[in-house]
C-alpha atoms as one frame of an Amber mdcrd trajectory, in Angstrom:
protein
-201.611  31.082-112.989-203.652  28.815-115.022-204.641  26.683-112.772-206.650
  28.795-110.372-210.128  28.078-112.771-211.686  27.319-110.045-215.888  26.782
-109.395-216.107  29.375-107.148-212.494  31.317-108.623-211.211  31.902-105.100
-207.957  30.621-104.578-206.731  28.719-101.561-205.478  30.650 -98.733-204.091
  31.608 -95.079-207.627  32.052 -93.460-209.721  30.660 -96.391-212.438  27.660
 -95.877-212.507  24.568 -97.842-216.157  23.213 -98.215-216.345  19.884 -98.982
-218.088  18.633-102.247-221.850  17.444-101.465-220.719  14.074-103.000-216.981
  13.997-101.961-216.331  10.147-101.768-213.467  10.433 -99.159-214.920   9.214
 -95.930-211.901  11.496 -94.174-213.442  14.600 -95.479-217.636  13.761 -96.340
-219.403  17.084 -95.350-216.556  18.702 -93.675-215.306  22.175 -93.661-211.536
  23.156 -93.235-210.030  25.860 -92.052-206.660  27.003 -94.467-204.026  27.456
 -91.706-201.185  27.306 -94.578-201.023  27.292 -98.223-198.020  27.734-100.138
-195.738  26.224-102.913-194.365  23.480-100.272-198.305  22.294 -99.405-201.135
  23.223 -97.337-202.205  22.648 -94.151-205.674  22.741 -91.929-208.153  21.696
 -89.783-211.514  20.161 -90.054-213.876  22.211 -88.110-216.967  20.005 -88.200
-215.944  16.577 -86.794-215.906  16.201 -82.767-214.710  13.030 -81.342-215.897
  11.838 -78.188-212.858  12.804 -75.624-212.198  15.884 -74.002-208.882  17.998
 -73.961-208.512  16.958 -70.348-208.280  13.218 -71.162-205.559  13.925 -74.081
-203.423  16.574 -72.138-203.808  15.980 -68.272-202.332  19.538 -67.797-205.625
  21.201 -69.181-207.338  20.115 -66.633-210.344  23.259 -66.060-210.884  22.466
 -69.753-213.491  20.284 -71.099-213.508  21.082 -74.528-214.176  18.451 -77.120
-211.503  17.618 -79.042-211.754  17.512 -82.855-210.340  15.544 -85.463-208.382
  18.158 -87.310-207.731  15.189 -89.951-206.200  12.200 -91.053-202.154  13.551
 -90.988-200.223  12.657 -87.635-203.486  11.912 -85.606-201.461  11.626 -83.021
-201.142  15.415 -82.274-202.938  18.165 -80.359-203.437  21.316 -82.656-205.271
  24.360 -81.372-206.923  27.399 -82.954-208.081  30.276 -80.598-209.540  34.137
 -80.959-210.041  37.257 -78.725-206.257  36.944 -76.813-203.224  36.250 -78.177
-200.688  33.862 -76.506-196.904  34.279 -77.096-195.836  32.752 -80.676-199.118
  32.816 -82.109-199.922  32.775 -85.674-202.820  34.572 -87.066-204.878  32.939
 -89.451-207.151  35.793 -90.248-209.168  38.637 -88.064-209.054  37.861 -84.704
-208.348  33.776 -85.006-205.120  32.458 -84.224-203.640  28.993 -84.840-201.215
  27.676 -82.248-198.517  29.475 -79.360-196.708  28.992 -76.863-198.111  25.604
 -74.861-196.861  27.246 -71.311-198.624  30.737 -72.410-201.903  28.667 -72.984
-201.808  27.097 -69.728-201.414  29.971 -67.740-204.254  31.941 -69.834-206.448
  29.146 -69.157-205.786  28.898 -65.371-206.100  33.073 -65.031-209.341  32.553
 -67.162-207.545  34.731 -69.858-209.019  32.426 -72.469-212.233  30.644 -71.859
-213.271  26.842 -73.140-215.381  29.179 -75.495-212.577  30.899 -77.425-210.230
  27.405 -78.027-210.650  24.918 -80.204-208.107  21.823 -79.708-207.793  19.052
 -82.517-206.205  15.670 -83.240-204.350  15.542 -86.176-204.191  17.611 -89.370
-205.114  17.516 -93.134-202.513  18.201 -95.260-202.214  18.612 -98.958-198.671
  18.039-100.269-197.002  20.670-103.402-200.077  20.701-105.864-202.367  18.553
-104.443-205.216  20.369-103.078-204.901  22.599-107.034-205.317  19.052-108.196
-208.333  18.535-105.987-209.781  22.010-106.660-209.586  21.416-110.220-211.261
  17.873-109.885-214.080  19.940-108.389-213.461  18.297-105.063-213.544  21.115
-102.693-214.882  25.090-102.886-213.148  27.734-101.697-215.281  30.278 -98.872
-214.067  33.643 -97.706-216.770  33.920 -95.753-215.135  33.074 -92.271-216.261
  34.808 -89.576-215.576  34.166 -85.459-219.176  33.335 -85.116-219.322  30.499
 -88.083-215.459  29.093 -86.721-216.153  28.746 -82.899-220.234  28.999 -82.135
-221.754  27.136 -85.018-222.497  23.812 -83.809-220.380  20.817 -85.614-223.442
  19.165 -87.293-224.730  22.454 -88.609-221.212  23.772 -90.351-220.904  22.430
 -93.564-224.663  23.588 -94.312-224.062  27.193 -92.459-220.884  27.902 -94.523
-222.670  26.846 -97.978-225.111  28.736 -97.402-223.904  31.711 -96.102-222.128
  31.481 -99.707-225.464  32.321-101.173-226.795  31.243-104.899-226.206  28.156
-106.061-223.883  27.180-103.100-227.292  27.467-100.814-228.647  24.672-102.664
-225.764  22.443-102.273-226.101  22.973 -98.537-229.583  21.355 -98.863-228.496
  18.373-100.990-229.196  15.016 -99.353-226.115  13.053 -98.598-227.459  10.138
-100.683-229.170  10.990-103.616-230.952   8.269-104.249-232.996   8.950-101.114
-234.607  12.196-102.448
């Protein structure tokens, strides 16, 4: 496959990051990080990891109601959906996303694992919205140099890193020259 020339030469993937350029004009995805749910000849799908709004599950789903949880804006697509990766348990139609993280289930399962204390507020991660990448698009952006690839994911980096710190943590736990871009300003002209 020609086109997987790549900066870094990983390929997108199930379970894969994508690190946002340090200069990636899109206001949607500036400094973000995304966690590869899908990616396959009919698209790709994720979340952003590393953009908390200001409500909490409890005022989006009244049935969550022991949760507090931020919610996160898992991206621009359908914004108007509640998404939810989780690790450590697995709830009834799951689907893994790689060791020990888990995208989705059964929304019953969750609520009764959340009102046994199955699952705690510190394993879940709920979002609003998606990003999505339609046949060829994200290629397209990976070629334009828009994103990096990181197979560096680890439980630690996806659910206790805090928000602010994740695009820097994931660069730089990248090592060489992707430690440097984690230190770039986010305007240049201010250096």
């Amino acid at each position: 496959m020609e086109f997987f020339r790549y900066k870094n030469k990983l390929i997108p993937e199930r379970g894969r990051l994508l690190i946002s350029e340090p200069f990636l004009p899109d206001p949607n995805f500036e400094r973000t990080v995304v966690l590869l749910c899908e990616h396959n000849a009919d698209g790709s799908f994720g979340f952003v990891l590393n953009k908390p709004s200001v409500l909490k599950v409890n005022e989006v789903m009244e049935d969550l109601t022991g949760m507090e949880n931020l919610v996160y804006v898992g991206g621009p697509v359908q914004q108007d959906t509640l998404h939810f990766i989780h690790r450590n348990v697995r709830i009834e139609n799951d689907v893994v996303i790689t060791d020990n993280v888990f995208w989705g289930g059964d929304f019953e399962s969750l609520l009764t694992m959340c009102d046994t204390r199955q699952l705690s507020s510190d394993d879940i991660r709920f979002f609003l919205g998606y990003s999505g990448w339609g046949p060829g698009q994200l290629e397209s952006e990976l070629e334009q140099e828009s994103w990096i690839v990181c197979d560096y994911v680890t439980n630690q980096l996806l659910f206790d890193t805090e928000p602010q710190l994740l695009w820097r943590k994931a660069l730089d736990n990248m090592g060489g020259r992707y430690s440097v871009y984690s230190n770039y300003p986010v305007d240049p002209r201010l250096n």
